[in-house]
C-alpha positions as CSV (number, residue, x, y, z in Angstrom):
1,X,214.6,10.1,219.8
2,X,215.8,10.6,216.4
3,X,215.4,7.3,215.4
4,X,211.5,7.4,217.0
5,X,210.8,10.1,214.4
6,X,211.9,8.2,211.3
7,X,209.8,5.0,212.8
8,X,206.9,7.5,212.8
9,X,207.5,9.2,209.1
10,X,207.9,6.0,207.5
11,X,204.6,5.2,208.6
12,X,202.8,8.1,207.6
13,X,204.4,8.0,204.5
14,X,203.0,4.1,204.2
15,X,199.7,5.3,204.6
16,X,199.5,8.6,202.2
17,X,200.8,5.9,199.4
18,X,197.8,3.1,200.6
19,X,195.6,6.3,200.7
20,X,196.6,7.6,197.6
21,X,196.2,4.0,195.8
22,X,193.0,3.1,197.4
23,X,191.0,5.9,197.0
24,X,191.2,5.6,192.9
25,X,191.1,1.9,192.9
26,X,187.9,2.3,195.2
27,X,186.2,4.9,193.5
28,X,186.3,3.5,190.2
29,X,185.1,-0.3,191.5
30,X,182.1,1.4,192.7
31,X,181.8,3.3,189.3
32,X,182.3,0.6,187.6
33,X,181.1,-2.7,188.5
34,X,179.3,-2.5,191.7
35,X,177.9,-0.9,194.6
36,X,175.9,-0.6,197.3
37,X,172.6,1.4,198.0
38,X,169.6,1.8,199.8
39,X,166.1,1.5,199.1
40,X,163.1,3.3,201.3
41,X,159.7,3.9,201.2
42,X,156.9,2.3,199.1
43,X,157.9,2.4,195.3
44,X,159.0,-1.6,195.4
45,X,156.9,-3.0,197.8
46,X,156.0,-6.0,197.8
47,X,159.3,-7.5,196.8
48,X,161.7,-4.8,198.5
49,X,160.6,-2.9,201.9
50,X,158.0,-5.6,203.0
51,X,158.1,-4.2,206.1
52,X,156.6,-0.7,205.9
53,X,158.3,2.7,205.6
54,X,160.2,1.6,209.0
55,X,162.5,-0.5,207.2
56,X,164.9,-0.2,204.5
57,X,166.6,-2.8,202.3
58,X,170.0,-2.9,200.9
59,X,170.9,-3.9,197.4
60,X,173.8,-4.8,195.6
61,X,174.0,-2.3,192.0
62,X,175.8,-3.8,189.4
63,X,177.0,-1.8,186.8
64,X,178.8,-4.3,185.1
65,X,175.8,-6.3,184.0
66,X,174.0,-3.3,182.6
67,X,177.4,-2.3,180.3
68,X,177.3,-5.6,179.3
69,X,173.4,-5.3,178.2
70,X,172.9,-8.7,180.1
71,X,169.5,-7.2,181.6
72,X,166.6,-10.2,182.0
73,X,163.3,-10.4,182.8
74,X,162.8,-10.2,186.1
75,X,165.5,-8.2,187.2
76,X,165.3,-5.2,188.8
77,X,166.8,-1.9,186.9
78,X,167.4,1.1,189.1
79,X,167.8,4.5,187.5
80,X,169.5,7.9,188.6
């Protein structure tokens, strides 16, 4: 029985460690260089939302092209 409760801490102590590694390493990839978001209603339509306020498209942000000032014509700039 005593054994089954070590088994038991030593994977909740695994975990805290992943948790406590991954949340930071997470939080600043999003910050960072990319991530994900949503668009809805009408503002971009033709190109995104074709389909009517029913619909929603999901686009890729990235960050790391925008610190890097490597912005072209054509692309699309989204601001917060």
């Amino acid at each position: 029985m005593a054994q089954a409760q070590g088994f038991g801490r030593k994977y909740i102590k695994a975990f805290f460690k992943g948790f406590f590694v991954a949340v930071p390493v997470t939080v600043t990839f999003l910050d960072r260089v990319a991530c994900v978001a949503r668009v809805e209603g009408a503002s971009m339509q033709p190109s995104l939302n074709p389909g009517g306020k029913q619909t929603s498209d999901v686009v890729l942000l990235n960050h790391w092209s925008i610190r890097n000032y490597d912005v072209q014509r054509g692309d699309i700039v989204s601001l917060v």
